[in-house]
C-alpha positions in Angstrom: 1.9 33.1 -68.3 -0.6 35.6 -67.4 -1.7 37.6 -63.7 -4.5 39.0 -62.4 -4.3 40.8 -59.3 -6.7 43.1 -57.3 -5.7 45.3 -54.2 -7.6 46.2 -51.2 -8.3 47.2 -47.8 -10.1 45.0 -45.7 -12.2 45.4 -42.9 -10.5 43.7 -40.0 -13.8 42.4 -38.3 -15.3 40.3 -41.3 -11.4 39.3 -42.2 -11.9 35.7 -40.6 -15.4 35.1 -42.3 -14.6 36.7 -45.8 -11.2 34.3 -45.8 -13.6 31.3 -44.7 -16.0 32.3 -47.6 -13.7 32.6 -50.1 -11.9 29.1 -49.0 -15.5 27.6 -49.3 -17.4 29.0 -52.5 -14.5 31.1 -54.7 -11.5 29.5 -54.4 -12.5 25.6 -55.1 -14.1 27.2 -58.7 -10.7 29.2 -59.0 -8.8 25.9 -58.5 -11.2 24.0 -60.9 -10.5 26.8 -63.5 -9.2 25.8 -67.4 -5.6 27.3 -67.2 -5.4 28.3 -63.7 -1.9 28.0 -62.7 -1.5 29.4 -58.7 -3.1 31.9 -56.4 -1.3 34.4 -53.5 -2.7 36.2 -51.4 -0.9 38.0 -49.3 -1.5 40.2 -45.9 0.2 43.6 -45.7 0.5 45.8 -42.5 -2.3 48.3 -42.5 -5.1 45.7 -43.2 -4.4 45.6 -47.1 -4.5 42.2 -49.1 -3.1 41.5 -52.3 -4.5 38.7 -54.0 -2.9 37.6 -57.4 -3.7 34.5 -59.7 -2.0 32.8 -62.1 -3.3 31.7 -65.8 -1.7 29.7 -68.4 -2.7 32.4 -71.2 -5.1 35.9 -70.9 -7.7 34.0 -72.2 -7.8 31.9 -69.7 -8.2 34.7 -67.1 -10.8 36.1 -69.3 -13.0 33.3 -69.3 -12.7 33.1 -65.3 -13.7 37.0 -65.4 -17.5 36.2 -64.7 -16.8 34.3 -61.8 -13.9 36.7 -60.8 -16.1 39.9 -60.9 -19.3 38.0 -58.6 -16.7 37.0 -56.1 -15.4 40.9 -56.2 -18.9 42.1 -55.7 -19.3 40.3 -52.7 -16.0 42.0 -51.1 -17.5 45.2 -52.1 -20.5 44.5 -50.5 -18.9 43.5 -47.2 -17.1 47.1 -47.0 -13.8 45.4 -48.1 -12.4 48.3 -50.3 -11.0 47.8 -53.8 -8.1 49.8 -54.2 -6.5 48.8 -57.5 -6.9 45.6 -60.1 -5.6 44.6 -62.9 -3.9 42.3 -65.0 -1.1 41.4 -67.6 1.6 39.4 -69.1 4.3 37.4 -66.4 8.0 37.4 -66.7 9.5 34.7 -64.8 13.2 34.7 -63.7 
């Protein structure tokens, strides 16, 4: 199995409508996506977000990078600050 995560701070006054967004043009494509296994996203205190997705192999997460990176634009366009991404091989215990 294979992660991609990205990290950041979001603005708390466009946090409703970036959420809605997301549940309405990224995350049914992310769903539909070959090897796509599960997606977290998950609030910290602070106003930072965690979002990490699941693949079935690094290629798979490679071939949903297009997609991925369009959908990041956007948050960096809305003032939503990217703070850290990346990826890599999952152990699961």
């Amino acid at each position: 199995m294979y992660a991609t995560y990205v990290l950041r701070s979001m603005q708390p006054e466009t946090r409703e409508t970036t959420l809605a967004a997301a549940a309405e043009e990224f995350w049914p494509k992310l769903r539909e996506a070959a090897g796509f296994r599960r997606f977290f996203l998950i609030q910290a205190e602070g106003g930072q977000t965690l979002g990490i997705a699941f693949w079935d192999s690094e290629q798979d997460a490679a071939a949903f990078r297009p997609i991925a990176d369009a959908w990041q634009a956007r948050l960096d366009g809305l003032g939503h600050g990217r703070i850290a991404r990346g990826a890599g091989e999952v152990t699961e215990v």
